[in-house]
Biopython code that builds the backbone (N, CA, C, O; Angstrom):
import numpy as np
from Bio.PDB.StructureBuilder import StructureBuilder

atoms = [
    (1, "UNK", "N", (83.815, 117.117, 129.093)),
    (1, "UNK", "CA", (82.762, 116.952, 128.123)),
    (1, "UNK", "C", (83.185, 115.865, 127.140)),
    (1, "UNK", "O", (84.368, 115.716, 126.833)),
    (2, "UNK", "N", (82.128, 115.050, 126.613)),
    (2, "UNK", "CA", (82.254, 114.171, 125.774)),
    (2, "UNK", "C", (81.666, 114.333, 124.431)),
    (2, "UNK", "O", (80.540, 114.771, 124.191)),
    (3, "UNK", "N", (82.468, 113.969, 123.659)),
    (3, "UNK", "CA", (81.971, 114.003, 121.827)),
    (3, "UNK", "C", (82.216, 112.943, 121.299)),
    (3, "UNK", "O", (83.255, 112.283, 121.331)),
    (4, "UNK", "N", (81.277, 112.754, 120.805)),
    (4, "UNK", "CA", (81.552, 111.724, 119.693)),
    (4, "UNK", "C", (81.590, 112.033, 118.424)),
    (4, "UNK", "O", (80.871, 112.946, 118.019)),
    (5, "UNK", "N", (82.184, 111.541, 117.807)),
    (5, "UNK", "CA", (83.010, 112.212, 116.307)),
    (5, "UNK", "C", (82.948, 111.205, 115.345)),
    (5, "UNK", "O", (83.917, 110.467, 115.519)),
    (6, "UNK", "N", (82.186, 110.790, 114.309)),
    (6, "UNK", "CA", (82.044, 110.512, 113.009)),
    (6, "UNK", "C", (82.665, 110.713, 111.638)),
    (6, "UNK", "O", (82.311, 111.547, 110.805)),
    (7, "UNK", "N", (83.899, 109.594, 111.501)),
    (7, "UNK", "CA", (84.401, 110.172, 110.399)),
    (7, "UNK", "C", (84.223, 109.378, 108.904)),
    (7, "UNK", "O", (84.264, 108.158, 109.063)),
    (8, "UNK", "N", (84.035, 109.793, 107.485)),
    (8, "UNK", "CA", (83.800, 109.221, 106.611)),
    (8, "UNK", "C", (84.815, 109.324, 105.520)),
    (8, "UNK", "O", (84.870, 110.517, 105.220)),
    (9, "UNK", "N", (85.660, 108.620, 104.772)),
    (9, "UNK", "CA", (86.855, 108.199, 104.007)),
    (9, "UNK", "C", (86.391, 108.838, 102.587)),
    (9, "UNK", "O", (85.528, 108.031, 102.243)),
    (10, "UNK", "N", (86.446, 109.599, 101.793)),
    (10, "UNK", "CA", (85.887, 109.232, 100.567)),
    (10, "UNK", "C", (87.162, 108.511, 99.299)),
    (10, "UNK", "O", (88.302, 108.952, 99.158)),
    (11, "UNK", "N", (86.731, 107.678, 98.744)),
    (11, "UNK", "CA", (87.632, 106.649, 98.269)),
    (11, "UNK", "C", (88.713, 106.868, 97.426)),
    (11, "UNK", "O", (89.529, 106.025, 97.054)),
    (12, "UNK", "N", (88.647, 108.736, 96.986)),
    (12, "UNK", "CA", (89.855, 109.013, 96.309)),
    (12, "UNK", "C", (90.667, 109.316, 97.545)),
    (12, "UNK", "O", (91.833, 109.569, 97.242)),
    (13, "UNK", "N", (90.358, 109.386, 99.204)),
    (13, "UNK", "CA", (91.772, 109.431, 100.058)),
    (13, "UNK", "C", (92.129, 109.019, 100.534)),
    (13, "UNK", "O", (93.020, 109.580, 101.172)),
    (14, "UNK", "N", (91.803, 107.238, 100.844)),
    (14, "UNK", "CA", (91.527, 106.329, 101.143)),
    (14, "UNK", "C", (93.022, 106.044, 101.405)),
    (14, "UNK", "O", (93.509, 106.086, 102.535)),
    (15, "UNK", "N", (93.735, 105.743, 100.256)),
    (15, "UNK", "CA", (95.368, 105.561, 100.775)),
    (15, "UNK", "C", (96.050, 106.701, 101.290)),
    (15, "UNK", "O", (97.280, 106.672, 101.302)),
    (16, "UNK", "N", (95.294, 107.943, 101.820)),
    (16, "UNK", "CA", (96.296, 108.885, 102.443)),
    (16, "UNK", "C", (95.827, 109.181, 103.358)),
    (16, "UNK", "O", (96.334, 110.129, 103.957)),
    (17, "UNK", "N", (94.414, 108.403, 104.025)),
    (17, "UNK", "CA", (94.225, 108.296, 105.064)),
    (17, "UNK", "C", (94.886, 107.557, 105.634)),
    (17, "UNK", "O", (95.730, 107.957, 106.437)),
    (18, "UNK", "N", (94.648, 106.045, 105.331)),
    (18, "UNK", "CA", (95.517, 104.735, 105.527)),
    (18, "UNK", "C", (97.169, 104.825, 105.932)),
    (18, "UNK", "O", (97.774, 104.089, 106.711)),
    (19, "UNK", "N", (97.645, 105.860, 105.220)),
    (19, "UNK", "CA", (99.400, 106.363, 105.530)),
    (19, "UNK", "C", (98.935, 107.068, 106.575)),
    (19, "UNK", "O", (98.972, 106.325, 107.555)),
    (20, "UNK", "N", (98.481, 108.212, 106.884)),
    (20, "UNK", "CA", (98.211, 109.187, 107.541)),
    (20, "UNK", "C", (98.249, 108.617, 108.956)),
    (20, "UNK", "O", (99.074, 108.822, 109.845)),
    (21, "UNK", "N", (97.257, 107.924, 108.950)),
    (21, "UNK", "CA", (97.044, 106.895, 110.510)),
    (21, "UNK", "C", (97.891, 106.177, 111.028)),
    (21, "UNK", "O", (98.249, 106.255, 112.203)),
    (22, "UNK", "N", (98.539, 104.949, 109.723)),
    (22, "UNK", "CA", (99.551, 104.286, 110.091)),
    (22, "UNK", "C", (101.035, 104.793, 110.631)),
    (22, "UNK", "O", (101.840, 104.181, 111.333)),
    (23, "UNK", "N", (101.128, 106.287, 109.993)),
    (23, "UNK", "CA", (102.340, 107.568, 110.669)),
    (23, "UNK", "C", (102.204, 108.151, 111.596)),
    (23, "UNK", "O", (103.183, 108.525, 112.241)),
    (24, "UNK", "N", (100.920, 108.428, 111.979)),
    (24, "UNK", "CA", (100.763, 109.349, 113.334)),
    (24, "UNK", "C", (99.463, 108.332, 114.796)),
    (24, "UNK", "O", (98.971, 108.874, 115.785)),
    (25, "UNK", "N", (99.328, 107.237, 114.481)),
    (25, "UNK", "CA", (98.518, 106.461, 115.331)),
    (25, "UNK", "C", (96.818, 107.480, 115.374)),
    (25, "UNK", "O", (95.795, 107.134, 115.965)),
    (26, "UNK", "N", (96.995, 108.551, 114.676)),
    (26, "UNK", "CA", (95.549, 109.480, 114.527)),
    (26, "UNK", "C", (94.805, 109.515, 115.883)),
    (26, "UNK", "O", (93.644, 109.293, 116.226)),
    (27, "UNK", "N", (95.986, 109.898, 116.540)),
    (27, "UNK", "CA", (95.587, 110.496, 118.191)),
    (27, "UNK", "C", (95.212, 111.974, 118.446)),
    (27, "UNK", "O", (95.776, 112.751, 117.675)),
    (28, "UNK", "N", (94.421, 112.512, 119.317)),
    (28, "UNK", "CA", (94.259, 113.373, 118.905)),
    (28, "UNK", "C", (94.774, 114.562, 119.791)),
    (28, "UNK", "O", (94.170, 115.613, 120.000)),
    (29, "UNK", "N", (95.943, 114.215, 120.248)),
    (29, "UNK", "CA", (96.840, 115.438, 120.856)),
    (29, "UNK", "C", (96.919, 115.989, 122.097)),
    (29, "UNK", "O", (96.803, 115.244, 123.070)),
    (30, "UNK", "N", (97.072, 117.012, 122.227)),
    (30, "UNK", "CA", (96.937, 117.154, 123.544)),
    (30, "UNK", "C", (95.822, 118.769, 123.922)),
    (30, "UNK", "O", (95.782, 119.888, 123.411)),
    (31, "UNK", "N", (95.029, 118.071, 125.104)),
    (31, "UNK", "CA", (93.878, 118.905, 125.179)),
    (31, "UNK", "C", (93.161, 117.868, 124.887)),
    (31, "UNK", "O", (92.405, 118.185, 125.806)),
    (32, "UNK", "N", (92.630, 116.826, 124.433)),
    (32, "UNK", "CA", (91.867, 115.955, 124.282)),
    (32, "UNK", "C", (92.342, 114.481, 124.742)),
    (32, "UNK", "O", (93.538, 114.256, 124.930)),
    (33, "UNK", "N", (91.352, 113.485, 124.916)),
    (33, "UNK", "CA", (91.876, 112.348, 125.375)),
    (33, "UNK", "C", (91.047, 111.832, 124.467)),
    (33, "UNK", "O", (89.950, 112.343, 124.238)),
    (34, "UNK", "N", (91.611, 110.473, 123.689)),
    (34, "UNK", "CA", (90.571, 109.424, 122.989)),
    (34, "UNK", "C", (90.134, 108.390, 124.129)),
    (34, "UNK", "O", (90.934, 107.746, 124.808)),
    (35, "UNK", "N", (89.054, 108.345, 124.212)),
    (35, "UNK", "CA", (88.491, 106.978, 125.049)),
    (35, "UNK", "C", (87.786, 105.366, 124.611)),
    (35, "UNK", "O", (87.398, 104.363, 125.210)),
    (36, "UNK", "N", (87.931, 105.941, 122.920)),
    (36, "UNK", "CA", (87.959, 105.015, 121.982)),
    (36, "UNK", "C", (87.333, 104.725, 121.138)),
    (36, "UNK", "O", (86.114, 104.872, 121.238)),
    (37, "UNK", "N", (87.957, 104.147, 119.850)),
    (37, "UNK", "CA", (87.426, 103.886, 118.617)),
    (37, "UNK", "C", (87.087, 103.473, 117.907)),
    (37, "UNK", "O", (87.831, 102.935, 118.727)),
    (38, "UNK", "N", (86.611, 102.954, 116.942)),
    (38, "UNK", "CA", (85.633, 102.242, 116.445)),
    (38, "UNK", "C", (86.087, 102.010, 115.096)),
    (38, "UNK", "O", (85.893, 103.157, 114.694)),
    (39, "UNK", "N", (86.532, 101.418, 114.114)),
    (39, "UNK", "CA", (86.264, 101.183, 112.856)),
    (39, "UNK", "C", (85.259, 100.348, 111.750)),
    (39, "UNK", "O", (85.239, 99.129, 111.921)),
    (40, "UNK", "N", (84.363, 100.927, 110.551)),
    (40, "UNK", "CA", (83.722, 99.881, 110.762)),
    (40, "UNK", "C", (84.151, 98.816, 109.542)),
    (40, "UNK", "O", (85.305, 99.073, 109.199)),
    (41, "UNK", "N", (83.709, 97.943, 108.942)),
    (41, "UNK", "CA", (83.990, 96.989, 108.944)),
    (41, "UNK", "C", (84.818, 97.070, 107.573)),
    (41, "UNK", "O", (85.921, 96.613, 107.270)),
    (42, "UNK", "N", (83.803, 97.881, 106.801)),
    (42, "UNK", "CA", (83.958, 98.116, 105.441)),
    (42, "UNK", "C", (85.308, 99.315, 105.205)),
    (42, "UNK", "O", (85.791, 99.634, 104.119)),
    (43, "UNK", "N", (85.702, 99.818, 106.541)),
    (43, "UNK", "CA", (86.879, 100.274, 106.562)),
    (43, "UNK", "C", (86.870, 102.170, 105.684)),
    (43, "UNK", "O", (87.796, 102.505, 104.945)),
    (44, "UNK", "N", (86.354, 102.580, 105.817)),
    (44, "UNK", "CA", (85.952, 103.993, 105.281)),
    (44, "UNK", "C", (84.975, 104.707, 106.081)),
    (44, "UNK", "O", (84.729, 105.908, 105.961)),
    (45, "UNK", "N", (84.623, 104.193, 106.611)),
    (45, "UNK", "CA", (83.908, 105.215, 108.523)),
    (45, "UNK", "C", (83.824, 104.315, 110.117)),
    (45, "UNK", "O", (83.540, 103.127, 110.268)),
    (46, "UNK", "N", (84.033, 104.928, 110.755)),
    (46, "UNK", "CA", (83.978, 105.159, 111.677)),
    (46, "UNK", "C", (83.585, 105.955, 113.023)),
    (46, "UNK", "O", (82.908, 106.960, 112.806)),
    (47, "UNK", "N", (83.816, 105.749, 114.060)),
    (47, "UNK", "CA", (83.443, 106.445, 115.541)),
    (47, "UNK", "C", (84.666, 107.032, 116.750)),
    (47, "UNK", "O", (85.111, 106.246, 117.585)),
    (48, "UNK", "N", (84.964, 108.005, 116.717)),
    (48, "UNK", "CA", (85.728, 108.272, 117.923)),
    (48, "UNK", "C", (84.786, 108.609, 118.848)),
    (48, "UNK", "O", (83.653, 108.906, 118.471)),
    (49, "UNK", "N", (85.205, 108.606, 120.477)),
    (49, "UNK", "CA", (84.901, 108.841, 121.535)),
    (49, "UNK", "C", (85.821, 109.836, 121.924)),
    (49, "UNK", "O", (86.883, 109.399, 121.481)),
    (50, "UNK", "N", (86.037, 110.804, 122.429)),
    (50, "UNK", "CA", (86.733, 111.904, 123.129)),
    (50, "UNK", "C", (86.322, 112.628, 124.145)),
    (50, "UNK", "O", (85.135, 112.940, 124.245)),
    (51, "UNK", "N", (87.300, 113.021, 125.097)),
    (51, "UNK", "CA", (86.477, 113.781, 126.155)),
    (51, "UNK", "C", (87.864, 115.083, 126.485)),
    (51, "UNK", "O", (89.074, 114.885, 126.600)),
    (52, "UNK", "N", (87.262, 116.087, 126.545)),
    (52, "UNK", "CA", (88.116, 116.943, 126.747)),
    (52, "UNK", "C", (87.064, 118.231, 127.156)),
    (52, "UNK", "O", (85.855, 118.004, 127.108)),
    (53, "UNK", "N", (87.614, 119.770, 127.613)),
    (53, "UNK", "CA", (87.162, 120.859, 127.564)),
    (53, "UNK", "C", (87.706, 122.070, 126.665)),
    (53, "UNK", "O", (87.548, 123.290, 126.713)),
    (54, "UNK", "N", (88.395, 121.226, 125.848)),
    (54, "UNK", "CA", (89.389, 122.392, 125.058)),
    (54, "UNK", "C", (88.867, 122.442, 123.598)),
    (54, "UNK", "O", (89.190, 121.504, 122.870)),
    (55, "UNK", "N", (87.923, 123.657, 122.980)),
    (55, "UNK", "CA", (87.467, 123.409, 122.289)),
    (55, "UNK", "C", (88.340, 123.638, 120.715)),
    (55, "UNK", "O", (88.181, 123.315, 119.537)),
    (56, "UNK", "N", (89.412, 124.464, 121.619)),
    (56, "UNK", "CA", (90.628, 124.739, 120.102)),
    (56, "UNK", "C", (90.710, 123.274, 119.867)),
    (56, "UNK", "O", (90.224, 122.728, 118.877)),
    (57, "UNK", "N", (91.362, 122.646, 120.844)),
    (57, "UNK", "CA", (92.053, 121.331, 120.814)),
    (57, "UNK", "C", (90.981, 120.400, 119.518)),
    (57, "UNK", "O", (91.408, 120.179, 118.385)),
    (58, "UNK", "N", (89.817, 120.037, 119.915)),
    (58, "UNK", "CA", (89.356, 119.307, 119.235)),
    (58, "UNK", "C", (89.036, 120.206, 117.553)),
    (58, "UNK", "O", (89.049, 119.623, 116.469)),
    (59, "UNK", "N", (88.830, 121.363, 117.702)),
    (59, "UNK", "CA", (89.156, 122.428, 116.263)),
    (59, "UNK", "C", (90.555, 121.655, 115.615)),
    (59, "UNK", "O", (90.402, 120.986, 114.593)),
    (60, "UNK", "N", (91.496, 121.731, 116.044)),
    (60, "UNK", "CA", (92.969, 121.259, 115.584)),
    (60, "UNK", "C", (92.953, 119.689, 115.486)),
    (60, "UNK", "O", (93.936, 119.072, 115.076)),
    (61, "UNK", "N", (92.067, 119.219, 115.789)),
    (61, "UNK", "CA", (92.306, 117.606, 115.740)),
    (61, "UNK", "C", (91.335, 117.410, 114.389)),
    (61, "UNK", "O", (91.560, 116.650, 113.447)),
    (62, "UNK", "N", (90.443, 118.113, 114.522)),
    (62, "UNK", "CA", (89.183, 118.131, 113.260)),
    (62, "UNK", "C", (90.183, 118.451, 112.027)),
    (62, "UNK", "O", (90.457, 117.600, 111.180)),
    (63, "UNK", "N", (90.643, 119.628, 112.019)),
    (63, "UNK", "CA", (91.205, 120.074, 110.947)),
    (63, "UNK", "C", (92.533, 119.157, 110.076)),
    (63, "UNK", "O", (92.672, 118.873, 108.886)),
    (64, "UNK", "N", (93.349, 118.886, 111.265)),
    (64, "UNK", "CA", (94.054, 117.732, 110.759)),
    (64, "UNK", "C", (93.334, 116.451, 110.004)),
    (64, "UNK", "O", (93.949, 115.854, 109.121)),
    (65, "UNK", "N", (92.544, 116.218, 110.236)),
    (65, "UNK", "CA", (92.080, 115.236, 109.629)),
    (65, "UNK", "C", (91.061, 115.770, 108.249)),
    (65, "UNK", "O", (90.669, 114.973, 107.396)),
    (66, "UNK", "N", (90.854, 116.707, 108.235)),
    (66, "UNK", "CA", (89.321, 117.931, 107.284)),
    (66, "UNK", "C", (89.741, 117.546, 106.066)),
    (66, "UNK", "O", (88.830, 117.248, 105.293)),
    (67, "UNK", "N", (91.232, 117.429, 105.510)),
    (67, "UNK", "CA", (91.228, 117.183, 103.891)),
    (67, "UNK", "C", (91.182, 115.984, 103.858)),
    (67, "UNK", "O", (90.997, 115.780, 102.658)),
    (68, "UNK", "N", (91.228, 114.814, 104.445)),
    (68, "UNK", "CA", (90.976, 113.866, 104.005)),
    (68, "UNK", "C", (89.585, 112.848, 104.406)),
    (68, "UNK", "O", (89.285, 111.790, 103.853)),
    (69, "UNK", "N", (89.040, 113.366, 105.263)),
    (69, "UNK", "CA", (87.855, 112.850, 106.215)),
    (69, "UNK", "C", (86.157, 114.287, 105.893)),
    (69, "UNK", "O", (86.049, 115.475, 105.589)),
    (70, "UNK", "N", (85.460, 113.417, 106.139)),
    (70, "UNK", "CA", (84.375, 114.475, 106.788)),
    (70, "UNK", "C", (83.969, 113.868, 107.931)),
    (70, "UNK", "O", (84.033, 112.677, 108.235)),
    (71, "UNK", "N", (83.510, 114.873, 108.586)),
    (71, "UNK", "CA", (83.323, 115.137, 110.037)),
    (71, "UNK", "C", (82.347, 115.414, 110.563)),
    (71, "UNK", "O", (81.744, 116.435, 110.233)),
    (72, "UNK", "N", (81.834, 114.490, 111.664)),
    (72, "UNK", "CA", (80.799, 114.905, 112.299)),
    (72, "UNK", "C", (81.123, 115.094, 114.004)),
    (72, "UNK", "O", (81.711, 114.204, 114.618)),
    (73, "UNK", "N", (80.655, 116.385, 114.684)),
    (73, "UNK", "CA", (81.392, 116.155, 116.000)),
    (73, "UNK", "C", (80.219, 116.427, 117.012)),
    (73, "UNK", "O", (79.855, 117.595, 117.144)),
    (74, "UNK", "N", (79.659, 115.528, 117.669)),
    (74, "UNK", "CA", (78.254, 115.693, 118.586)),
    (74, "UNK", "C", (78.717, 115.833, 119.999)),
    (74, "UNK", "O", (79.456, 114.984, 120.498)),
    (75, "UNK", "N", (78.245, 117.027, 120.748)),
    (75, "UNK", "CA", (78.458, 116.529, 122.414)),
    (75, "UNK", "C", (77.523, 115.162, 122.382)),
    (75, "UNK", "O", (76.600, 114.840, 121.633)),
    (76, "UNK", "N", (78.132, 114.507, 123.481)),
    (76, "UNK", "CA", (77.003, 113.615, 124.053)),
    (76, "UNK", "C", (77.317, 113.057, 125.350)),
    (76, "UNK", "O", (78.535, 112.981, 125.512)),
    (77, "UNK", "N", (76.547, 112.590, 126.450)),
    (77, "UNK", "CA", (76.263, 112.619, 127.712)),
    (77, "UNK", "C", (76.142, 111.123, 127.749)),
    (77, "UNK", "O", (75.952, 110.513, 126.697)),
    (78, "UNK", "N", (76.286, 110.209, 129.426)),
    (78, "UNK", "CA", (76.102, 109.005, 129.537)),
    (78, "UNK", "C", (74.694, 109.055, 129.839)),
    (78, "UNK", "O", (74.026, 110.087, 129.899)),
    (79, "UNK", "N", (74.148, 107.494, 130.089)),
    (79, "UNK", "CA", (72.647, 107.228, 130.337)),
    (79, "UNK", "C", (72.620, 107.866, 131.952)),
    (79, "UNK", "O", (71.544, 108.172, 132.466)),
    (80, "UNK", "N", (73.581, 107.985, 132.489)),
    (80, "UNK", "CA", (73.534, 108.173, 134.096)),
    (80, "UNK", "C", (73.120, 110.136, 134.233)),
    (80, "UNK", "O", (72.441, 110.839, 134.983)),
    (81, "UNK", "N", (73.834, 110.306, 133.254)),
    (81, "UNK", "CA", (73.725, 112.484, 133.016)),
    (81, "UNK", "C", (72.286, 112.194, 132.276)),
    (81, "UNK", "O", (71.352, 112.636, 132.946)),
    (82, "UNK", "N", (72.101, 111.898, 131.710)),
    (82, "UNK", "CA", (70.862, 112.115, 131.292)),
    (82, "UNK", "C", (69.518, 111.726, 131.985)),
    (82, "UNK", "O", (68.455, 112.208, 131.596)),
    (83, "UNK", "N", (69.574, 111.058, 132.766)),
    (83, "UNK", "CA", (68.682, 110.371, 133.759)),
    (83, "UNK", "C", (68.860, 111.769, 134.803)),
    (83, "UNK", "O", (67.801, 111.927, 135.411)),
    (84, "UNK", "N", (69.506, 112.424, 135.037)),
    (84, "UNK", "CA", (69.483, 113.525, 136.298)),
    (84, "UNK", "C", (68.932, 114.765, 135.203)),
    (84, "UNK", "O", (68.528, 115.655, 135.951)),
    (85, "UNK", "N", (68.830, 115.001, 134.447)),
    (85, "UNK", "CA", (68.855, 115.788, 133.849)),
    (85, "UNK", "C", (67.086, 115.597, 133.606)),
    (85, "UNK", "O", (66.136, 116.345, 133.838)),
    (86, "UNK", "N", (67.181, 114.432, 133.119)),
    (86, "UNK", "CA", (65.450, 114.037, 133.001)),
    (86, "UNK", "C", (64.599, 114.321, 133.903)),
    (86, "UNK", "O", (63.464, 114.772, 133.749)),
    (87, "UNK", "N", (65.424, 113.920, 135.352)),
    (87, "UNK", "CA", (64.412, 114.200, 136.525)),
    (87, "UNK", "C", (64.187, 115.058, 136.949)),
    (87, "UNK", "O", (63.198, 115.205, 137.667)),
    (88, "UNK", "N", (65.383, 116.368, 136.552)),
    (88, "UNK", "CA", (65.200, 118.213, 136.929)),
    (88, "UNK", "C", (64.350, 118.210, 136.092)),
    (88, "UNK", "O", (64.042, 119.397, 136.197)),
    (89, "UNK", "N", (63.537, 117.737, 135.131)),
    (89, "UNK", "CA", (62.703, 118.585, 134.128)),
    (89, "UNK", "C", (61.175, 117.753, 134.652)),
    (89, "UNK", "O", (60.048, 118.047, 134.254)),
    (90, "UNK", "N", (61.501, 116.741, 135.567)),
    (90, "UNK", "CA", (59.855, 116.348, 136.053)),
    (90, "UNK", "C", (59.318, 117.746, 137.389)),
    (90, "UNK", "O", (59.806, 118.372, 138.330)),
    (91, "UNK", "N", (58.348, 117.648, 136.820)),
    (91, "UNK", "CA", (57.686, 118.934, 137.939)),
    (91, "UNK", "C", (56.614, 118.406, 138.932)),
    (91, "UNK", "O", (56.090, 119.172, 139.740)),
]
sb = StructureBuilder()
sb.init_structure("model")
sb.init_model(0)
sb.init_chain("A")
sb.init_seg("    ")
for serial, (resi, resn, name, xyz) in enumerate(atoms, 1):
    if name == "N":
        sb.init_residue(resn, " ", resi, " ")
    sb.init_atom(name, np.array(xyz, "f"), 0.0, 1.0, " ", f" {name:<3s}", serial, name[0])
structure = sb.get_structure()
């Protein structure tokens, strides 16, 4: 399964995010795989990609990051799953 994960900086943690990442590469462990990420420009949010079935795993990857980030974590599907999925629902 795939998620995509939304994270937002707020500017009082900004330098302990910034350490945080630069100490641990902000991978997200094991039970999950990153398939990749996104920063955006202005440098205080961003996009992960992840795919895993372990739902502790991504719980423990969220949380590590929870005091200094907020979080958004969506399943989401490719255009190819969703196209089969579309066509079981034509009758």
């Amino acid at each position: 399964m795939k998620f995509m994960m939304t994270y937002q900086i707020g500017s009082a943690d900004i330098d302990d995010a910034i350490s945080r990442f630069l100490e641990t590469g902000g991978g997200p462990g094991e039970g999950l795989t990153m398939l990749n990420r996104w920063h955006a420009a202005a440098g205080r949010f961003g996009f992960v990609l992840l795919e895993g079935d372990d739902v502790a795993a991504m719980y423990r990857y969220a949380t590590e990051w929870g005091d200094l980030c907020d979080l958004d974590i969506t399943p989401v599907i490719e255009d190819e799953e969703a196209a089969g999925v579309l066509q079981g629902m034509q009758g």
